[in-house]
N, C-alpha and C positions, 0 to 999 in steps of 0.2 A: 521526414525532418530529422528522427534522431541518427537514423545510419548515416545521413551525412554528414552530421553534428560531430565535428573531432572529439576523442575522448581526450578529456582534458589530464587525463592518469590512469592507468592501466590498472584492470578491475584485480578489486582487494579482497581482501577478508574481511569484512565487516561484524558486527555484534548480531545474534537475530535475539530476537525479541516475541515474545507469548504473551495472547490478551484470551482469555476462554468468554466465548459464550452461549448465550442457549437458542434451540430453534424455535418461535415463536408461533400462534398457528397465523395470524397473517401471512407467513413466510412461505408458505404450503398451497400449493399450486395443483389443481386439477388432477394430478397424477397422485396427490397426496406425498409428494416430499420436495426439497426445497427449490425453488422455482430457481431457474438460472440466472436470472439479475440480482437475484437479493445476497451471491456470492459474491458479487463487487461489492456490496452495502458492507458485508461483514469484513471484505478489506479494510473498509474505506474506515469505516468504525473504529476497527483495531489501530488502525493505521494512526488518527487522530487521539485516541487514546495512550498509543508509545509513544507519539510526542510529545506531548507534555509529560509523564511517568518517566519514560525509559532516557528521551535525548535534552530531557528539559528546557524546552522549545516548544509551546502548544501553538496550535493557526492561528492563536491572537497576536502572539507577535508578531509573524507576518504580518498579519494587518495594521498591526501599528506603522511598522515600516513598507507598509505603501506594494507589499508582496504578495500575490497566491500565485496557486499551482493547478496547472492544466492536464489532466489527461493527453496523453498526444496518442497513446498506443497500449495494448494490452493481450496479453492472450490467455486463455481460462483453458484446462484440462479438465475436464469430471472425470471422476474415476469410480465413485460409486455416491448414490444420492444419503445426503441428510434426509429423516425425519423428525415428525413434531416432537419435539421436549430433548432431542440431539442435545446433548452439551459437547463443544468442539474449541480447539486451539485454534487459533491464527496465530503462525505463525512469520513473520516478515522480517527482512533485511535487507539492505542497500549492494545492490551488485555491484556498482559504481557511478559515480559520477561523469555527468559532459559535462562542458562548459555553461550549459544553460539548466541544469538538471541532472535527474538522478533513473537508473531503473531499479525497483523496489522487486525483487523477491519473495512470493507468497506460498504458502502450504496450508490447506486448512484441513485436519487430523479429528474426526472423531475421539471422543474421549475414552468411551466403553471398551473401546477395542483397539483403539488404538492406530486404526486402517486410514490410511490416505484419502479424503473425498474430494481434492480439487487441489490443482496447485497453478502454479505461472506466473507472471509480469505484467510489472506495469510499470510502463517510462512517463514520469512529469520532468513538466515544462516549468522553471520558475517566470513568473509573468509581472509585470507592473500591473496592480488596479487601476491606477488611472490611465494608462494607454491598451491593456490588454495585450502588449507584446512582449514577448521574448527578452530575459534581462540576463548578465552573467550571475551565476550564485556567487555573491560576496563570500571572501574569504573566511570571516567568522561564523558563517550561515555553516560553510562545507566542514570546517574544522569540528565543530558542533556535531554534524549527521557522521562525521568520517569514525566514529567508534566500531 
Protein backbone atom coordinates (compact mmCIF):
# COMPACT_ATOMS: atom_id res chain seq x y z
CA UNK A 1 0.00 0.00 0.00
CA UNK A 2 2.47 2.61 0.80
CA UNK A 3 4.98 2.07 -2.21
CA UNK A 4 2.26 2.55 -4.33
CA UNK A 5 0.87 5.50 -2.48
CA UNK A 6 2.37 8.74 -4.52
CA UNK A 7 4.59 10.69 -2.31
CA UNK A 8 2.63 13.69 -1.92
CA UNK A 9 6.42 15.92 -1.49
CA UNK A 10 9.63 14.66 -1.73
CA UNK A 11 11.28 13.44 1.77
CA UNK A 12 12.53 16.53 3.95
CA UNK A 13 14.36 17.30 6.87
CA UNK A 14 12.29 17.03 9.54
CA UNK A 15 12.88 17.86 13.46
CA UNK A 16 13.84 14.47 15.50
CA UNK A 17 12.64 14.42 18.80
CA UNK A 18 14.01 12.34 22.25
CA UNK A 19 11.76 10.84 24.90
CA UNK A 20 14.39 8.47 27.45
CA UNK A 21 13.10 5.69 29.12
CA UNK A 22 13.81 2.89 31.50
CA UNK A 23 13.67 -1.12 31.03
CA UNK A 24 11.17 -2.53 33.23
CA UNK A 25 11.45 -6.22 34.41
CA UNK A 26 8.21 -7.18 32.59
CA UNK A 27 9.92 -6.14 29.64
CA UNK A 28 12.53 -8.97 29.98
CA UNK A 29 12.10 -12.11 28.26
CA UNK A 30 13.44 -15.54 28.78
CA UNK A 31 16.88 -14.76 27.51
CA UNK A 32 16.91 -11.98 30.26
CA UNK A 33 16.88 -8.87 28.01
CA UNK A 34 14.43 -6.98 26.23
CA UNK A 35 11.95 -9.12 24.35
CA UNK A 36 11.49 -7.91 20.71
CA UNK A 37 7.86 -6.72 20.73
CA UNK A 38 8.16 -4.43 23.67
CA UNK A 39 10.68 -2.42 21.11
CA UNK A 40 7.53 -1.29 19.08
CA UNK A 41 5.79 -0.47 22.82
CA UNK A 42 8.75 1.92 23.33
CA UNK A 43 8.24 3.51 19.79
CA UNK A 44 4.91 3.68 20.18
CA UNK A 45 5.10 5.27 23.77
CA UNK A 46 7.62 7.80 22.75
CA UNK A 47 5.93 8.34 19.75
CA UNK A 48 2.64 9.32 21.68
CA UNK A 49 4.51 11.30 24.09
CA UNK A 50 6.36 13.77 21.21
CA UNK A 51 2.97 14.51 20.16
CA UNK A 52 1.60 16.24 22.51
CA UNK A 53 5.35 17.74 24.00
CA UNK A 54 7.20 18.09 20.93
CA UNK A 55 4.38 18.83 17.81
CA UNK A 56 1.56 19.96 20.16
CA UNK A 57 -0.99 17.63 18.85
CA UNK A 58 -1.54 14.66 21.38
CA UNK A 59 -4.10 11.32 19.87
CA UNK A 60 -6.78 13.19 21.47
CA UNK A 61 -7.10 15.36 18.91
CA UNK A 62 -7.28 13.05 16.52
CA UNK A 63 -10.09 11.70 18.19
CA UNK A 64 -11.91 14.54 18.49
CA UNK A 65 -11.74 14.89 14.71
CA UNK A 66 -13.00 11.68 13.90
CA UNK A 67 -9.02 10.47 13.01
CA UNK A 68 -6.44 7.60 14.06
CA UNK A 69 -3.58 5.95 12.61
CA UNK A 70 -2.80 2.49 11.48
CA UNK A 71 0.38 0.67 11.32
CA UNK A 72 0.54 -0.48 7.68
CA UNK A 73 4.31 -1.52 7.72
CA UNK A 74 7.59 -1.60 9.74
CA UNK A 75 10.97 -2.82 10.04
CA UNK A 76 13.03 -3.32 13.28
CA UNK A 77 17.03 -3.87 13.26
CA UNK A 78 18.63 -5.12 16.86
CA UNK A 79 21.77 -4.33 17.03
CA UNK A 80 22.46 -5.26 20.49
CA UNK A 81 19.86 -6.26 23.29
CA UNK A 82 18.62 -3.85 26.19
CA UNK A 83 18.74 -4.98 29.85
CA UNK A 84 16.61 -4.79 33.09
CA UNK A 85 17.05 -1.06 34.54
CA UNK A 86 18.48 0.03 30.75
CA UNK A 87 17.64 3.63 30.65
CA UNK A 88 17.56 4.42 26.63
CA UNK A 89 16.52 7.38 24.02
CA UNK A 90 13.97 7.11 21.53
CA UNK A 91 14.63 8.73 19.41
CA UNK A 92 12.02 9.61 16.24
CA UNK A 93 11.37 11.68 13.26
CA UNK A 94 9.15 12.08 10.18
CA UNK A 95 10.98 10.87 6.97
CA UNK A 96 8.14 12.10 5.04
CA UNK A 97 4.92 12.29 4.30
CA UNK A 98 2.25 10.41 1.32
CA UNK A 99 -0.89 11.56 0.65
CA UNK A 100 -2.54 9.34 3.34
CA UNK A 101 0.31 9.29 5.88
CA UNK A 102 3.53 9.53 7.14
CA UNK A 103 6.99 7.21 7.65
CA UNK A 104 8.33 7.84 11.13
CA UNK A 105 11.96 7.18 11.74
CA UNK A 106 13.32 5.45 14.82
CA UNK A 107 16.66 4.81 16.87
CA UNK A 108 16.56 3.52 20.24
CA UNK A 109 20.25 4.42 21.92
CA UNK A 110 21.30 3.07 25.33
CA UNK A 111 22.05 5.82 27.57
CA UNK A 112 25.37 4.25 29.47
CA UNK A 113 27.14 4.02 26.50
CA UNK A 114 25.69 5.46 24.31
CA UNK A 115 25.57 2.20 21.59
CA UNK A 116 22.77 1.86 19.14
CA UNK A 117 20.26 -1.07 20.29
CA UNK A 118 17.65 -1.07 17.44
CA UNK A 119 16.58 1.24 14.89
CA UNK A 120 14.02 1.43 11.65
CA UNK A 121 10.39 2.35 10.36
CA UNK A 122 7.31 2.65 10.60
CA UNK A 123 4.77 3.93 7.85
CA UNK A 124 1.03 5.09 9.27
CA UNK A 125 -1.91 5.06 7.62
CA UNK A 126 -4.14 8.17 8.64
CA UNK A 127 -7.64 6.38 9.08
CA UNK A 128 -11.28 7.66 9.71
CA UNK A 129 -12.76 5.97 13.21
CA UNK A 130 -15.93 5.76 11.90
CA UNK A 131 -15.15 3.81 8.50
CA UNK A 132 -11.73 2.44 9.25
CA UNK A 133 -10.40 3.62 5.95
CA UNK A 134 -7.85 5.44 4.46
CA UNK A 135 -8.28 9.43 4.53
CA UNK A 136 -5.94 12.37 2.99
CA UNK A 137 -3.94 14.15 5.91
CA UNK A 138 -5.72 17.41 6.03
CA UNK A 139 -3.41 20.25 5.32
CA UNK A 140 -3.25 21.65 8.90
CA UNK A 141 -2.66 18.04 10.38
CA UNK A 142 0.76 18.02 7.82
CA UNK A 143 1.84 21.63 8.34
CA UNK A 144 1.68 20.69 12.12
CA UNK A 145 3.94 17.21 11.79
CA UNK A 146 6.01 19.00 8.84
CA UNK A 147 8.63 20.77 11.60
Amino acid sequence: MNEATPSAEPTGVYAKFETELQVRPDDIDMYRHVHSSRYMDYVLAARFEQMERCYQMPMSEFEKRGFGWFMAATQMNFKRPLGLGDRFIVRTWIEKFTLIGVKVQFQIERVADGKLSCDGWFDYVMVSIETARAVRLPGDIRAKYAI
